[in-house]
N, C-alpha and C positions, 0 to 999 in steps of 0.2 A: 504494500500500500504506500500511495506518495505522501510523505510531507512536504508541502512547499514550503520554501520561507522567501521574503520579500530581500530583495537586491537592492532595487533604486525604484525611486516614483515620483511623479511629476504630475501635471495637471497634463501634459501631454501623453502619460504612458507609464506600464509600471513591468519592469523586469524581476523575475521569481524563477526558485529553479526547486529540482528535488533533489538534493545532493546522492538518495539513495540508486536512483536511477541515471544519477549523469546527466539530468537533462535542466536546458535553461529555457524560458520561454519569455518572448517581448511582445508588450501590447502596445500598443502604437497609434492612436489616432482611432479606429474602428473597422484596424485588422493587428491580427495575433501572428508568430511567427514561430515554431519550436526549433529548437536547435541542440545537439548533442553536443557536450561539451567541446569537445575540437572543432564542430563547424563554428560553436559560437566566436570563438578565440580566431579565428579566419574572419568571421564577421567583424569585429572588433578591425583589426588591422586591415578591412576594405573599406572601412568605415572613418578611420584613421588618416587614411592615403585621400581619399574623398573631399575629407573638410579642410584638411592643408592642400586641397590645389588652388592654383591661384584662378586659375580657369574657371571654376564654379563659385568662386568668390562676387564674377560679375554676375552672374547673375539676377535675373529680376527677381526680386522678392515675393513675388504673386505668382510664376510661374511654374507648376509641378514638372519640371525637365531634367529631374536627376534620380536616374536609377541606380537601386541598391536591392543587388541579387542574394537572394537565400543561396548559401555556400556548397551545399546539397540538392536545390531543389531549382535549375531554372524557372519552371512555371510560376513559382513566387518570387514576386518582387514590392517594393514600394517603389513608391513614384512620388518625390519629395521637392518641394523648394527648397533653397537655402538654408533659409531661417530654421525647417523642420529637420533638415540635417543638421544643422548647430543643435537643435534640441535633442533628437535622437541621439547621439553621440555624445554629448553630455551626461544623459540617461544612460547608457550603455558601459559606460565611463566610469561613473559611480557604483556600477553593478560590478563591474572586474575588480574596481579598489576592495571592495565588499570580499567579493570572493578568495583573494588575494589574502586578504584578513582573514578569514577562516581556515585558511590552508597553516597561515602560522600560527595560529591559536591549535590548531591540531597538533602539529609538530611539538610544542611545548608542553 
């Protein structure tokens, strides 16, 4: 049986994972996205490379013309403005520091 526990959460979205099972899952705006622990961490660093390009920086702030691929699953994607990648990633961000912290609180 899963326990989830909460990662990160924002008015935009709330990342949770079930440590039993390996899996992390992101809610996003009003779609969800699951991830096994290594596609997340691939998620993470497309997501990383994404919001440092300078290239998507100009972008219009109104315009959804940035995709971000499920690491596993072509057929899923968001389709995001700017702004909502600064969010997203932000969110995703705090969920890894989170995770991060658990792994050494284990170890000790």
């Amino acid at each position: 049986m899963c326990t989830t526990r909460i990662l990160a959460k924002s008015p935009y979205g709330i990342v949770f994972e079930c440590p039993s099972c390996d899996a992390v899952q992101l809610v996003f705006g009003t779609a969800k996205m699951a991830f096994k622990q290594t596609d997340f961490m691939i998620f993470i660093e497309e997501m990383n490379s994404k919001v440092q390009s300078k290239h998507l920086s100009t972008h219009p702030e109104v315009a959804k013309s940035i995709l971000i691929n499920h690491p596993d699953n072509a057929g899923f994607s968001f389709v995001l403005t700017y702004k909502e990648l600064q969010e997203m990633t932000h969110l995703i961000f705090q969920a890894h520091l989170l995770q991060e912290a658990y792994k050494i609180l284990k170890v000790i």
